[in-house]
Each structure stands twice: as structure tokens, then as C-alpha cells.
C-alpha positions in Angstrom: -27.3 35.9 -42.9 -25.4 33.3 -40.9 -21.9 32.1 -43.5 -22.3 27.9 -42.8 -18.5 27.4 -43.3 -16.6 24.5 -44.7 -12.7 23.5 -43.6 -10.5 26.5 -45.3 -13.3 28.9 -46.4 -13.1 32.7 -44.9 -15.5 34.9 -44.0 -14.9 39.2 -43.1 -16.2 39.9 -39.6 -18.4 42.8 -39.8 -17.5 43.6 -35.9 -14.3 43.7 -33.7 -16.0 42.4 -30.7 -17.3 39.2 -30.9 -18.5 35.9 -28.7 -17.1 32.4 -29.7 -19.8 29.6 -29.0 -18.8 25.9 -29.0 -20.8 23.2 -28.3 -19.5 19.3 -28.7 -21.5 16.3 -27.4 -18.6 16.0 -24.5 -16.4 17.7 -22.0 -13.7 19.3 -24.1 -11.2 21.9 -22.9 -11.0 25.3 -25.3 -8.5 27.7 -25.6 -7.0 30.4 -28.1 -3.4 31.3 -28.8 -2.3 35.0 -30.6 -0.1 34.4 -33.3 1.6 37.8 -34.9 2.0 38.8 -39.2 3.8 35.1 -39.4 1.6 33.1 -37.1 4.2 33.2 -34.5 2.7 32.8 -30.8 5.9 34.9 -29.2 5.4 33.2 -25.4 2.7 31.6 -22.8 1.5 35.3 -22.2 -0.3 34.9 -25.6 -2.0 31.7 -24.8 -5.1 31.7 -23.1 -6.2 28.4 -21.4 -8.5 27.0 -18.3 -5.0 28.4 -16.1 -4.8 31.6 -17.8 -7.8 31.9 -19.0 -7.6 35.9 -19.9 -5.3 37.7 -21.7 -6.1 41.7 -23.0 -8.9 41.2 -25.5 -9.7 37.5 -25.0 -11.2 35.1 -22.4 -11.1 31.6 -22.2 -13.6 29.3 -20.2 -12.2 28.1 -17.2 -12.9 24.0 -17.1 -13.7 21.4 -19.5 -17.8 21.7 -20.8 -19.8 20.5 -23.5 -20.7 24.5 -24.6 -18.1 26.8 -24.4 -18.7 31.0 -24.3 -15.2 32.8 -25.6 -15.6 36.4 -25.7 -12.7 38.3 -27.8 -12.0 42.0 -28.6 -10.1 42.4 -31.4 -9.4 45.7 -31.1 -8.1 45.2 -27.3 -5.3 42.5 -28.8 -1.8 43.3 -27.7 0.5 45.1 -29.9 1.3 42.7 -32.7 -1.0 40.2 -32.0 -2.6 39.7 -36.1 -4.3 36.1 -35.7 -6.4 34.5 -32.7 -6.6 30.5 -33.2 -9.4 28.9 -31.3 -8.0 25.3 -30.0 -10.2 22.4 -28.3 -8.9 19.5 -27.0 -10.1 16.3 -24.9 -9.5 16.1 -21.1 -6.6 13.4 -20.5 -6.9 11.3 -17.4 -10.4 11.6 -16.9 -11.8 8.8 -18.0 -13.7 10.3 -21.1 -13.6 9.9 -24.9 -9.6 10.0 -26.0 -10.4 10.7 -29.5 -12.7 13.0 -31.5 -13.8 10.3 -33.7 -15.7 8.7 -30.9 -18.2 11.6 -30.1 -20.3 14.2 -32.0 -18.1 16.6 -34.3 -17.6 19.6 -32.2 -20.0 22.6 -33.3 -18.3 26.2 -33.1 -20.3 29.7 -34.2 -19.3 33.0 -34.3 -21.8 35.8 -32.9 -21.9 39.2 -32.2 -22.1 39.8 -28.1 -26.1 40.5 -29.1 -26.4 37.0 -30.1 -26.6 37.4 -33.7 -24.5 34.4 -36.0 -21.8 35.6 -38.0 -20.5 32.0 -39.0 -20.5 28.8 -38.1 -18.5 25.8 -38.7 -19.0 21.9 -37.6 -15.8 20.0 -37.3 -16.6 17.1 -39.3 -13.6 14.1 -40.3 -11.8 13.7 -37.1 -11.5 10.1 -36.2 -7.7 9.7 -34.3 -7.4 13.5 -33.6 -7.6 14.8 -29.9 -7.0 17.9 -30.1 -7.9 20.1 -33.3 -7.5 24.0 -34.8 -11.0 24.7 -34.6 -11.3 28.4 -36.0 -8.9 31.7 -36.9 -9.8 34.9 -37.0 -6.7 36.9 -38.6 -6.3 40.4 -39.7 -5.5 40.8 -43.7 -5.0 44.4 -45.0 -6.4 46.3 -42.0 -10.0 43.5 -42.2 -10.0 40.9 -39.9 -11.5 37.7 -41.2 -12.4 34.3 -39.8 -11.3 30.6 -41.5 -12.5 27.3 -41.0 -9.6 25.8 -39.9 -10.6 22.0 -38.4 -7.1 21.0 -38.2 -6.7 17.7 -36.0 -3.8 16.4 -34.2 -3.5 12.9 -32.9 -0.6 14.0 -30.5 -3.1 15.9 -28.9 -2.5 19.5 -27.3 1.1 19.1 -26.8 1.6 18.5 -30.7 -0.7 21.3 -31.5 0.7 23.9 -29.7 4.4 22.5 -31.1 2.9 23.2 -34.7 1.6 27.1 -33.0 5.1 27.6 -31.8 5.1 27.4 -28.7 8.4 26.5 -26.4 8.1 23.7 -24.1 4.4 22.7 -25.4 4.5 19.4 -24.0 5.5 21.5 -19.9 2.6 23.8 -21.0 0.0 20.7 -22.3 0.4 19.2 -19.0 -0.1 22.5 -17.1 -3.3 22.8 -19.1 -4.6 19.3 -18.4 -3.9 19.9 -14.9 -6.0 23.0 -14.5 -8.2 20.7 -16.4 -8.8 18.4 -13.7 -9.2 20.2 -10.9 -12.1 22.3 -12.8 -13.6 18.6 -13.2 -13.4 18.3 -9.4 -15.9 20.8 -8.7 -17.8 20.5 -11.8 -21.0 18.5 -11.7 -21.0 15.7 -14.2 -22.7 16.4 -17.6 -26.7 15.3 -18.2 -27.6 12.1 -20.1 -28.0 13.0 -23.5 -31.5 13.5 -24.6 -33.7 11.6 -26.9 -33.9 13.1 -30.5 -37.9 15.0 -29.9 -36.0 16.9 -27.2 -37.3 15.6 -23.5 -38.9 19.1 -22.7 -42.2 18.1 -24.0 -43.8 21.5 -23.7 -40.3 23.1 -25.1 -42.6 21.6 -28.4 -45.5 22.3 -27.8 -45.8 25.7 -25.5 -45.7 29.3 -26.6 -43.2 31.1 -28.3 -39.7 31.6 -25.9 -37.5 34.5 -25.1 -34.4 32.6 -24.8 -32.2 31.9 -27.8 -32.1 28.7 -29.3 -28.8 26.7 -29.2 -26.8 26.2 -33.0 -27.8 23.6 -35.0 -26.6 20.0 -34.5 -24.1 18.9 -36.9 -24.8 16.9 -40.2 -23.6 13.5 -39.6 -25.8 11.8 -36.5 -23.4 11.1 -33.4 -22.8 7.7 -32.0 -25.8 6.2 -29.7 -24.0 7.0 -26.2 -24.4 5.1 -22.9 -22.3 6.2 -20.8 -23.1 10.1 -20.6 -20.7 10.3 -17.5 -17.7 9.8 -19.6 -19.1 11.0 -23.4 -21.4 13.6 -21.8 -24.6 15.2 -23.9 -25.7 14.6 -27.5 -25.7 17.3 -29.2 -29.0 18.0 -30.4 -31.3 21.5 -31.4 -33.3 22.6 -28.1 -36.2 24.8 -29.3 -34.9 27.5 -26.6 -33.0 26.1 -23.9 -30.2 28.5 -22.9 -26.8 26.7 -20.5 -27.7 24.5 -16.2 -26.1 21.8 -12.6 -27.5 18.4 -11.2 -25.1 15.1 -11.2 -25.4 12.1 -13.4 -23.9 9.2 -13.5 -24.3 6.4 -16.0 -27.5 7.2 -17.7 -29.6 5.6 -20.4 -32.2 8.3 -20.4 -32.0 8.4 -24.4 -29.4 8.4 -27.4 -28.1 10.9 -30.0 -30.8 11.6 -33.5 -30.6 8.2 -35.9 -29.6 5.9 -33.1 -31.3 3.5 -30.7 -32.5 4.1 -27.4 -31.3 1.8 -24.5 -33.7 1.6 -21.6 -32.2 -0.7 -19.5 -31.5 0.5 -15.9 -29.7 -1.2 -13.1 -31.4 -4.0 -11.7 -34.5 -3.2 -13.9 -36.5 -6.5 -13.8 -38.4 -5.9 -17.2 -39.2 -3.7 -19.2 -42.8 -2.2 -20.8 -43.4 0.8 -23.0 -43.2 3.8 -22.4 -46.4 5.8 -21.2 -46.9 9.0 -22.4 -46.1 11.7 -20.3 -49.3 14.5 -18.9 -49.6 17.0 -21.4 -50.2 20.8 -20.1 -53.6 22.3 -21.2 -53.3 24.6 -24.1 -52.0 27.8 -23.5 -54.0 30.8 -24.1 -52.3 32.8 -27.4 -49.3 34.6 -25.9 -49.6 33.4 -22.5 -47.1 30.4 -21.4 -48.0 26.8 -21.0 -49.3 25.6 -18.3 -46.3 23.6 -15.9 -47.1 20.1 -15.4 -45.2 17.1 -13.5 -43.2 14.5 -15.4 -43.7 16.3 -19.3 -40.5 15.0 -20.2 -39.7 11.5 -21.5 -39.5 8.4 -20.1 -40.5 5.2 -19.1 -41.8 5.9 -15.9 -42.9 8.5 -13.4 -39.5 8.8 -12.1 -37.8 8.9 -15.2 -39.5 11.8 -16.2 -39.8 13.8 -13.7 -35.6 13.3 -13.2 -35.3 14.2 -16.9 -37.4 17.2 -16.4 -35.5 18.5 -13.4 -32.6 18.4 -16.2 -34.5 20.8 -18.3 -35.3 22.7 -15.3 -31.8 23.0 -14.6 -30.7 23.7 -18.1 -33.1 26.6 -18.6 -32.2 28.4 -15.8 -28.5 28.2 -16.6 -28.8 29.4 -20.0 -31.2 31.9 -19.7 -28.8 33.5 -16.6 -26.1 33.1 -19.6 -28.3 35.2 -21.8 -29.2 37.9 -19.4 -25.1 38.3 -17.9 -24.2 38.0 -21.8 -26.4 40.7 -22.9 -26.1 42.9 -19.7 -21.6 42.8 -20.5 -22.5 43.6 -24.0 -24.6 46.8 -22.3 -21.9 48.3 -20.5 -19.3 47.7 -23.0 -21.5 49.6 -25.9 -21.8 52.3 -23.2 -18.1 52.0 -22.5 -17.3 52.6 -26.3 -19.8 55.0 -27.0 -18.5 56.9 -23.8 -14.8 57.0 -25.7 -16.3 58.2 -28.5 -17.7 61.1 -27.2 -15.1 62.0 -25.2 -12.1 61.6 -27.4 -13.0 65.1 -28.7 -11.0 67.5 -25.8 -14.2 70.0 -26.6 -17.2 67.4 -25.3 -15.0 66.6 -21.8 -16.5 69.6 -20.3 -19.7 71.5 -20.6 -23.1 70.2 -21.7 -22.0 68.3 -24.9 -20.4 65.9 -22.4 -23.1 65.5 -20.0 -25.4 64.8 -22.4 -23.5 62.2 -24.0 -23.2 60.7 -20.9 -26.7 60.6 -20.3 -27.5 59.2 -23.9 -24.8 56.2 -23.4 -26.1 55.4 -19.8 -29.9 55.9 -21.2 -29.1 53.5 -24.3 -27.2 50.9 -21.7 -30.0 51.1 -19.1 -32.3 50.2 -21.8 -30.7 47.1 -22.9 -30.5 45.8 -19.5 -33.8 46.3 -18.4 -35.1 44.8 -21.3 -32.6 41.3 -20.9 -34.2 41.3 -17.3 -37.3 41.6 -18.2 -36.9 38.4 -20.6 -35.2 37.0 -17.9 -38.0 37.5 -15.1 -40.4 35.7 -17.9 -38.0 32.5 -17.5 -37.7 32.6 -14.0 -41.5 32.8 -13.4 -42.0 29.9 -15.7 -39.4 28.1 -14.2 -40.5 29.2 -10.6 -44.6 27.7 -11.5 -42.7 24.7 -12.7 -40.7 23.8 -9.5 -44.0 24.7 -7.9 -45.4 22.2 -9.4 -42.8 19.3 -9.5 -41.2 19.7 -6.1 -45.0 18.3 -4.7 -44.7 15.3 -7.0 -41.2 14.5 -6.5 -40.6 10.9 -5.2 -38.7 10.2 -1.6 -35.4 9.4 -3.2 -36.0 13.1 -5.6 -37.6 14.6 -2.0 -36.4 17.3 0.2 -36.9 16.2 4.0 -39.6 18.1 4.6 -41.3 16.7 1.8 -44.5 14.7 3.2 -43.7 11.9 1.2 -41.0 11.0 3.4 -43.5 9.9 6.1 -45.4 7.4 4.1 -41.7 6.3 2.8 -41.5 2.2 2.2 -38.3 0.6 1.4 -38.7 0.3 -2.2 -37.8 -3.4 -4.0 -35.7 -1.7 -6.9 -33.5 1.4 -6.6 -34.6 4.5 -8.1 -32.7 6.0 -11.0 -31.3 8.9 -8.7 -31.1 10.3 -5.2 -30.9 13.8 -4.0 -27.9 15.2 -1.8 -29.0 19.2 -2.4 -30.0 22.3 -4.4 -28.3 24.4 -6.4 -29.3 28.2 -6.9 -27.9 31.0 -9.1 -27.9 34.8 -7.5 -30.3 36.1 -10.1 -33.0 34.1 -8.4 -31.9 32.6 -4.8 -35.7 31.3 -4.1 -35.5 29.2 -7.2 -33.7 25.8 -6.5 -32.9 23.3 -8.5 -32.4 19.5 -6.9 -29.2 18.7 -6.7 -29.4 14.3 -8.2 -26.6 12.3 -8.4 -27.5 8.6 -10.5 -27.9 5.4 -8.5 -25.3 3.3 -8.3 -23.4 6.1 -7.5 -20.2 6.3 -9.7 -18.5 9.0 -7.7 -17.8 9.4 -4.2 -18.7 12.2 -1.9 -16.6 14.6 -0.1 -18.1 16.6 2.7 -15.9 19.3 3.7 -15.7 19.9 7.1 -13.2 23.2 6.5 -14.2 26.2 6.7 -13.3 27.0 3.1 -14.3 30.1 0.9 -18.1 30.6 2.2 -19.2 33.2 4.5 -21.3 31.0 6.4 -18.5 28.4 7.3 -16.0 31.4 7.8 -18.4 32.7 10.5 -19.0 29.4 12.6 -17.3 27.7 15.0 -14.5 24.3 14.2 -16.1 22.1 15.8 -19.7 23.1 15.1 -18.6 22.9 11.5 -16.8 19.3 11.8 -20.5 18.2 13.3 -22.5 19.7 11.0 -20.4 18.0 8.1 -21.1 15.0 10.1 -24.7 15.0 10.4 -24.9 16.1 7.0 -22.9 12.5 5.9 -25.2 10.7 8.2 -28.2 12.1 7.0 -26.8 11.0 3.1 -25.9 7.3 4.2 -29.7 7.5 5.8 -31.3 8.2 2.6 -29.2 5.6 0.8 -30.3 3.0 3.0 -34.3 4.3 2.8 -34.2 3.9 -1.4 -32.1 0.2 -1.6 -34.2 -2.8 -1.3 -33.5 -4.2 2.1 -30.3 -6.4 2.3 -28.7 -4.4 -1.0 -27.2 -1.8 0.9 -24.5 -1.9 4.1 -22.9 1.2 5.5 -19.5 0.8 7.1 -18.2 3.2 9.1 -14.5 4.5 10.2 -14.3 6.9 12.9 -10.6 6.9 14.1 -11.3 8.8 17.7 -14.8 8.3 18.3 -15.7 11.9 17.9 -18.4 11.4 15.9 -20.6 9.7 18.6 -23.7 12.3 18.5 -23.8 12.3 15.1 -23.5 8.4 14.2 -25.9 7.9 17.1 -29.5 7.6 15.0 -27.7 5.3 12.7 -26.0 3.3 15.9 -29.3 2.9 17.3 -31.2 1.8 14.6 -29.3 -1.2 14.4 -28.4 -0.5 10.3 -24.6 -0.3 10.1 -22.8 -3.3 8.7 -21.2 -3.0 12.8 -19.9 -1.0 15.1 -18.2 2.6 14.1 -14.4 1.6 13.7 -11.7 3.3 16.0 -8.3 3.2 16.6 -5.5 1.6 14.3 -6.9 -1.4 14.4 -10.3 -0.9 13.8 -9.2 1.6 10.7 -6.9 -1.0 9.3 -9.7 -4.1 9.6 -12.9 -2.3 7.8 -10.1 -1.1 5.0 -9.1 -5.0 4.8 -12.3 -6.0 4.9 -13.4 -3.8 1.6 -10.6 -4.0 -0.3 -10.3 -7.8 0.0 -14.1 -7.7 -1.6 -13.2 -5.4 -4.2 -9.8 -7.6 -5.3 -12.4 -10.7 -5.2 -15.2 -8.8 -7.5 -13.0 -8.2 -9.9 -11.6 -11.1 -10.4 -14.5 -12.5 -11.0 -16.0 -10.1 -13.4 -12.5 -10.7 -15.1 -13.2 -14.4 -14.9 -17.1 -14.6 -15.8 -17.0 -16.7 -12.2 -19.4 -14.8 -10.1 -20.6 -17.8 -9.0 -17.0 -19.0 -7.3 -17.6 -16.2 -4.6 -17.1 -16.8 -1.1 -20.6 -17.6 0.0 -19.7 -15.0 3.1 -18.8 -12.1 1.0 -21.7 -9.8 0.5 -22.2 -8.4 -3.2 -24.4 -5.8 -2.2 -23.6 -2.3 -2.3 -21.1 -1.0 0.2 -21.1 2.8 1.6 -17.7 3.6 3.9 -18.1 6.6 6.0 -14.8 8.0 7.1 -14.8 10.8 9.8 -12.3 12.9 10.2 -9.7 11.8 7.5 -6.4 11.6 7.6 -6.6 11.5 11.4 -5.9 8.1 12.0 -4.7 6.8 9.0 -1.2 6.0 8.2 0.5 5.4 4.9 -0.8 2.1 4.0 -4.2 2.8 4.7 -4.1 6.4 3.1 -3.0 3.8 0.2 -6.2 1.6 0.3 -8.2 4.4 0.9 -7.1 5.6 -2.7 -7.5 2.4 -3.9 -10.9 1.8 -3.0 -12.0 5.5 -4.1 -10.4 4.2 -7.6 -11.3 0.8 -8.0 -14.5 0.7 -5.4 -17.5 2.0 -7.4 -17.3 0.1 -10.4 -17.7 -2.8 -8.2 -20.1 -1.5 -5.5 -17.9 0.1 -3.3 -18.0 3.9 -2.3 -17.1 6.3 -0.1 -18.7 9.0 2.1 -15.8 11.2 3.3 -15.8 13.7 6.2 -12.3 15.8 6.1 -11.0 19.2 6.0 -8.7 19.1 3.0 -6.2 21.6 4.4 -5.5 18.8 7.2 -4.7 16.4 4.8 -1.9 18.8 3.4 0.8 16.7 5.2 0.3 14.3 2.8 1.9 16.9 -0.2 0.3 15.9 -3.4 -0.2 12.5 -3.2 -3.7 12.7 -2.1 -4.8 15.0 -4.8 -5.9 12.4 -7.5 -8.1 11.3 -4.0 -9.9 14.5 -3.5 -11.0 15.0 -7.6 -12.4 11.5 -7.6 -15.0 13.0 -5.2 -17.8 15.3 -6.0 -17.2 17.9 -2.7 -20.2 19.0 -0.9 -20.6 21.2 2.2 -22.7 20.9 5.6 -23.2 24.9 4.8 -24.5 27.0 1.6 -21.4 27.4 -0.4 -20.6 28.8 -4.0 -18.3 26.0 -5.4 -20.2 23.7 -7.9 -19.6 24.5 -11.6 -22.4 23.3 -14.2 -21.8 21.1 -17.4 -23.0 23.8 -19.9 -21.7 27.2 -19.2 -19.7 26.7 -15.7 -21.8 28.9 -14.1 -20.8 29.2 -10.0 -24.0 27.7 -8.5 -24.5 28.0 -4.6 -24.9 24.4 -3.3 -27.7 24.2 0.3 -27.4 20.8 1.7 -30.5 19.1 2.7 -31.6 19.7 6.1 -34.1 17.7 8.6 -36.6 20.5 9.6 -36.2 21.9 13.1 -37.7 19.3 15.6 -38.7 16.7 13.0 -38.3 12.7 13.7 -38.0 12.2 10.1 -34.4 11.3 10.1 -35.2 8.4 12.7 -38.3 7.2 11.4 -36.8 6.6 7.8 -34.4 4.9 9.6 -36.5 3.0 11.7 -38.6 1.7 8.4 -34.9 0.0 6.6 -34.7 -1.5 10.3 -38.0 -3.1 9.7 -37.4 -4.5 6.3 -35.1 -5.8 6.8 -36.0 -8.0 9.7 -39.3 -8.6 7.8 -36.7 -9.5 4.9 -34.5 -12.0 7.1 -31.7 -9.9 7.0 
């Protein structure tokens, strides 16, 4: 029976090697220290954090998430090591929540590594606290035990690992935060949060599921939430969802339990109801339920189907989380049972031995052909799902070879998202999950045109590489245009030495850029004038309530800048409004769309660094670099790609052309 634990209550462990399972209604960062008999954390080698994130016996998650996995060993502990303290603490710097009075309190269970609750504890009463002592587990007479700690500090991780000891915590805090942010960089942004019913409809109403069920939400209802890019999920019970990537910006999808829901969208010219999303046909008894299109909430097609792509993606990360968890759990029973059986100098030789051997790998192959067989069960549900979506999917939610894209017409409202990729996990590399970011986009993109970490950009050619990352920003600018009403949309476009002629040419000859590519000093430093002076002028006015004393030239549509090549071409002032726009621009409808090879830019030391984690990097090749919200997973990313010999590209194209002459514009 699970021990529901309240701030200072203890509980004895009835195992020394346990998992650690945190899950808060935001991005927090989670770490441990070992303290020994007096509490005493002796150095930074007994801390574990995102930039150390193992130490002998205990491992850390690497980035800020909303759920957290900590495994620990107690028995693998250094020599003198008597206490583990769990810590959590908000990002700094990152625009999120700077308190842990302003989300959900943080939910944190102890389980054995097959899944079973030992204890849990919800950190409730934190209000000015940003970092907090979430749990202890500390050794007492040869037991070890765990306490609800829930000890906040509103001088955040520096002052709490002061109080733990620590030398220099304020050097170390900043370390932390650092690694910190550049996990954020590659991490896709959290999902909106969901509505209380859960907005897996058939999660309800479907057969009974193999994966485990997350812990159960915390007693006091969070906050309603509407800006899930900053605050990040709600944390609510999923009847079986395990942890999952696609990018959100600001969302208002749904709100936490208690709280009300805000439907209003960007540029969303009224508002109706709700209609109910298809229900799947019953499902035989034991047989899963039938996959249907758009069974999640929402107030439109759209809606739902973009919220069930979110479950989709979910599902598939937890249940891989499952299956790796309980496959590490396999070989370490075999590992210890192994030791066992050899520690007696009599069973190392002979048959004894063998036999034990084959009974521990017997027992371990077992285990793991049993987790992938419940993990084979999710994957073909999740496979007949995507089957079934991926036809349904609307242009902006549409792979280029999706027929849809031929009977494409400019819309007159934006949709709530657009695609830019899939994601995929190894388990299953068939199985791809779309890839959305939310409409107005709220982060820029990188596309890196280096040959960084993937086999596929090791193995090809510079240049081939710097055109591919081209075409592949083209192709995004392309489908931005295709989903804005006509007239709501410009794409400007800085290429410094006019190498990017083949790959700018379908949008050069459709007649859709805002002008001609820029080149040269000149060029560069007039486009950059151009939208930074717009962005100085918006915000005024938004400071002012004065939209209406806008120059009647300045256009307050959304602006897309395409820079090739970067830094080539630029010199210190506009590196300068370059930053400024990628800080200041999309609040005010102004974003970027950046070619570069980062390892060029290095010149620059680190003052380009904030630059490249504003932007969520993408690749013109399949590349293992995106992290997910829930479980960091290391998801390979495929850009979209026009199908061989296809005018799709130039046809979409062709159609914003015509609308927006039929438009006047």
C-alpha cells in the first residue's frame, strides 16, 4: 500500500533500489545532493544536477521537464554518503513561472524500478519559494527511510544549497541554471495543459491499457493557465498515458480541474460551442478501441485533431519510458542475482555456476519480453491511430505529400498550428509523430546548416548540406505563407552573397517576398533597419494603447526574416539587431528563419549564445537532437520533404500569389 505522506512524516523503504518520479504542472529542474551522518554534502562530487547529472548510485535528469524519472541505488552510494536530498527548482531566465506559488504543487512518488508506489508526497504551501527540499531518503540504524521534507526557499537554488552545505553555492547555482538552458534549447516546448475529462476521449472510454497510469494530481486545483509555453502542463490524472515531443506555443486548448476554460484563439472572429468529437465504435471485450480522427477535445476539427496528435505523442513517449524502465530494471535483477551466485568461490566454476547463469539470464529474458510485448500493444494502437489521422490531417497539420495540399486555398484565419517535421523514437522508426509548432509562432527557427552530430550530415558534402538547409527554410516560409490570410503574412529575406539563388528561386518567382533577397552591407543593414524600426514602433504603441497613431505605411502583419548564411555578412551592429529582433520580434509579429552553421559563428565567443537558445534548431537531415517535455526522451527529428519530382512546392506558392492579387494586395 502506497504511504500518502505529509511535510515531516517518514516512511522505511522496503528496497535499496528505487526510481524517484516527479511530476509539476511546469518545467522545473531536479537534482539530489548526498549528505553524510551530519547532513554534510563534503563537495560538488556529491551533487548531482542537469551538468553532472550521475554520480555512483544516483542519476539526475538532464534538462528542465514537467515529469522527472530519478533512479538511485542506495547500496551503490559512496562511502559515507547516509542521506540523499531530492531538490527542484524553477528555471531562471527563461521566461517561466519564478515562484512555486504560481503553478500546481509539485507531485513527487517513490517506486520501486517495477513501478510499484512506495510513497508519495504533494508539495503543498509554497507561495514565494523557488526552489524547495522536496524528499530525503537517509539511513537510520542500518534502515534507510524516506521524509517528506517540502522545505522552500525564496532565494532559490543558490540559498538552498547554502543551507546543504555547499561552498560557493551561488558559482554552482549559476552553473546549474546554465546547463539549464541550454537543455531548453533543444527541448520542445511543453503541451497546453489539458481540459479536466482528459482530451484522449477514448483514454475514457476504450479498453483496459498496459501502460501505467501517472500519480495522482494534487489536492488543491492549480491555477487556470494560459500561457502553457511559459507555465507548461496542468497536472492532471491520465487514465494510462505514459511520458512524448511536438511544439506549442501559447495555447488555450483547456485549463487545470476547477478552473475555466478560455477558448479564444488569435484572430478568432467568434466563437460557438463546442461540437462533440466522433466517437470510436465499441470495442469488442478485450480487443482495443477502434482509432478515430479528432476524438479529442475541442472546438473544431482542427483543434482536436492538434490535441490528439498531443496524446499521440504522449503515449508513445511514456510507454517507450515504461518498456526502457522495465528492461534497466531486467538487467540489473540479473546483474544482482549474478553477484549473488557468484560470491560463493564454490558456484564460479562447475555446473552450479552455469546454471545460475542460466536461471538469472532466463528470469531477465523473461521480463523483457514481456515489457515488449506490452510495448508492441501500444505501438500498434498508436500505429492504426496515425493511420487514421495522418489522412484527415489539415494542410497546415499535412505532410507534402499529403493530397490535401493540391486542393490547398489560402485560408481567411490562421490555423492553430503548422507542421515543420516528425519526430520518431528507435523502438518504432515507422511510427512518426508531427512535429507542430503554435501559430503565431513564439520562437524562431534555426536550421542548421553544419554538419553536427548525425550520420547523415557527417556523410554529405558542405555545400550540399548549406542547400539543403536552404531549401528546407524556403520550403517553411512557403507553408507560412499558404496557411495566413492573404496580406497577413510578408517574408523578408537576407542573403549576404547571393548564394542562395537556387534555393530562393520558387519564392523569387512567385512574386511573394516583401522584395528582393538582400545582399551586401547595405542590403543587410536596410531589411534589419527596416524591422527593427517596426518593432520599436509596435511597442510603443501597445505601451501607449495608440495602435491607431501608426504610420499608415508600416505594415502590422506578420513578418518572417530569412537569413542565409549567418554571420557571413553581418558586422557588430547588425549581429546586435539581429539579437534584438529574435528577443523583442515575436511578441510583436516579428520572427526569424535562420540558415547558419553555429560553429561559424564561433568568432563571435559567447555573445551569440543567448541568440541560438531563443531558437528551436532544426536540421535539413534526420538528426537525433530534440528532447520532449515529459521524460527528455532523444527523439530523431525528419524534416519535411517535397516528394521527388512533385510541383507541390510551386503550386502552393502560386495559390498565395493569387490571393493575394484577387485580395488587392
Amino acid at each position: 500500500m502506497t504511504a500518502e505522506l505529509v511535510r515531516g512524516q517518514n516512511h522505511t523503504l522496503p528496497q535499496t533500489r528505487l526510481e524517484i518520479r516527479v511530476s509539476a504542472g511546469t518545467p522545473v529542474v531536479a537534482g539530489a545532493t548526498l549528505g553524510d551522518e551530519r547532513g554534510t554534502v563534503r563537495g560538488i562530487e556529491w551533487i548531482a544536477h542537469p551538468g553532472s547529472p550521475q554520480l555512483p548510485g544516483l542519476e539526475v535528469s538532464q534538462q528542465a521537464a514537467a515529469d522527472h524519472r530519478l533512479a538511485v541505488d542506495l547500496e551503490a552510494l559512496p562511502t559515507g554518503a547516509h542521506r540523499v536530498t531530492v531538490l527542484l527548482a524553477l528555471p531562471v531566465g527563461v521566461g517561466g513561472p519564478v515562484r512555486f506559488g504560481a503553478v500546481p504543487a509539485p507531485f513527487v512518488a517513490l517506486t520501486g524500478l517495477d513501478g510499484t508506489e512506495i510513497a508519495s508526497f504533494t508539495l503543498t504551501g509554497l507561495d514565494a519559494e523557488s526552489a524547495v527540499s522536496a524528499l530525503e531518503l537517509y539511513r537510520r540504524q542500518g534502515v534507510w527511510k524516506v521524509r517528506a521534507v517540502g522545505q522552500g526557499y525564496a532565494g532559490g537554488l543558490a540559498a538552498m544549497l547554502a543551507d546543504q552545505g555547499v561552498t560557493e553555492p551561488a558559482a554552482l547555482a549559476g552553473t546549474i541554471q546554465e546547463a539549464v538552458t541550454r537543455g531548453l534549447a533543444r527541448s520542445v516546448a511543453p503541451p497546453p495543459p489539458r481540459t479536466p475529462e482528459g482530451d484522449r476521449v477514448r483514454h475514457a472510454t476504450g479498453s483496459a491499457d498496459h501502460r501505467p497510469t501517472a500519480p495522482p494530481p494534487a489536492p488543491e486545483p492549480p491555477e487556470p493557465l494560459t500561457d502553457p509555453a511559459a507555465t507548461g502542463p496542468a497536472h492532471t490524472t491520465q487514465p494510462h498515458t505514459t511520458p512524448g515531443p511536438a511544439a506549442a506555443g501559447p495555447s488555450a486548448v483547456g485549463t487545470s480541474a476547477g478552473g475555466p476554460i478560455d477558448y479564444a484563439h488569435p484572430r478568432r472572429q467568434h466563437a460557438a460551442p463546442p461540437s462533440p468529437p466522433p466517437t470510436a465504435p465499441p470495442a469488442q471485450p478485450g480487443q482495443p478501441a477502434q482509432p478515430v480522427a479528432g476524438d479529442a477535445t475541442g472546438w473544431s476539427m482542427d483543434e482536436r485533431l492538434y490535441n490528439q496528435i498531443w496524446g499521440m505523442f504522449e503515449d508513445l513517449a511514456r510507454a517507450v519510458a515504461a518498456y526502457r524502465s522495465a528492461v534497466d530494471f531486467a538487467e540489473s535483477r540479473m546483474d544482482q542475482e549474478l553477484d549473488r551466485a557468484l560470491s560463493d568461490p564454490r558456484n564460479r566454476i562447475g555446473g552450479a555456476g552455469d546454471r545460475a547463469r542460466e536461471a538469472a539470464r532466463a528470469k531477465r529474458d523473461e521480463l523483457t519480453s514481456r515489457a515488449r510485448e506490452a510495448l508492441d500493444r501500444d505501438l500498434a494502437q498508436l500505429a492504426a491511430e496515425a493511420a487514421v489521422v495522418e489522412p484527415a490531417l489539415p494542410a497546415a497539420y499535412a505532410g507534402w505529400g499529403n493530397p490535401v495540399w493540391h486542393a490547398h486555398r489560402i485560408p481567411m484565419e490562421i490555423p492553430m498550428a503548422l507542421r515543420i517535421g516528425d519526430l520518431h523514437l528507435p523502438e518504432r522508426t515507422d511510427l512518426r509523430i508531427p512535429l507542430l509548432v503554435r501559430l503565431p509562432l513564439e520562437r524562431g527557427i534555426w536550421v542548421d546548416s553544419g554538419r553536427a552530430a548525425s550520420e547523415a550530415a557527417a556523410l554529405m558534402d558542405t555545400d550540399r548540406l548549406r542547400r539543403l538547409a536552404m531549401e528546407t527554410a524556403v520550403a517553411h516560409a512557403a507553408r507560412l505563407l499558404a496557411v495566413y490570410p492573404p496580406g497577413e503574412f510578408a517574408v523578408h529575406v537576407i542573403d549576404p552573397a547571393g548564394s542562395a539563388a537556387g534555393p530562393l528561386a520558387p519564392l523569387v518567382e512567385a512574386g511573394v517576398l516583401a522584395g528582393p533577397p538582400a545582399a551586401g552591407p547595405g542590403g543587410v543593414a536596410s531589411v534589419l533597419a527596416h524591422l527593427t524600426r517596426r518593432v520599436d514602433l509596435v511597442q510603443m504603441a501597445v505601451r501607449a494603447r495608440a495602435a491607431d497613431s501608426l504610420p499608415p505605411d508600416l505594415d502590422t502583419g506578420e513578418q518572417l526574416l530569412v537569413v542565409n548564411d549567418f554571420p557571413h555578412g553581418f558586422d557588430d551592429r547588425a549581429v546586435t539587431q539581429l539579437r534584438y529582433l529574435a528577443d523583442e520580434g515575436p511578441a510583436v509579429g516579428v520572427h526569424l528563419l535562420m540558415v547558419a552553421d553555429r560553429e561559424e559563428a564561433s568568432a563571435y565567443g559567447p555573445v551569440l549564445d543567448p541568440l541560438w537558445r531563443s531558437l528551436l534548431r532544426i536540421t535539413p537531415v534526420a538528426d537525433s537532437h530534440l528532447a520532449d517535455p515529459w521524460v527528455g526522451h532523444a527523439w530523431t527529428y525528419e524534416p519535411l520533404t517535397v516528394p521527388p519530382g512533385s510541383r507541390v512546392l510551386e503550386q502552393v506558392l502560386a495559390a498565395v500569389a493569387e490571393a493575394r492579387r484577387a485580395a488587392g494586395r
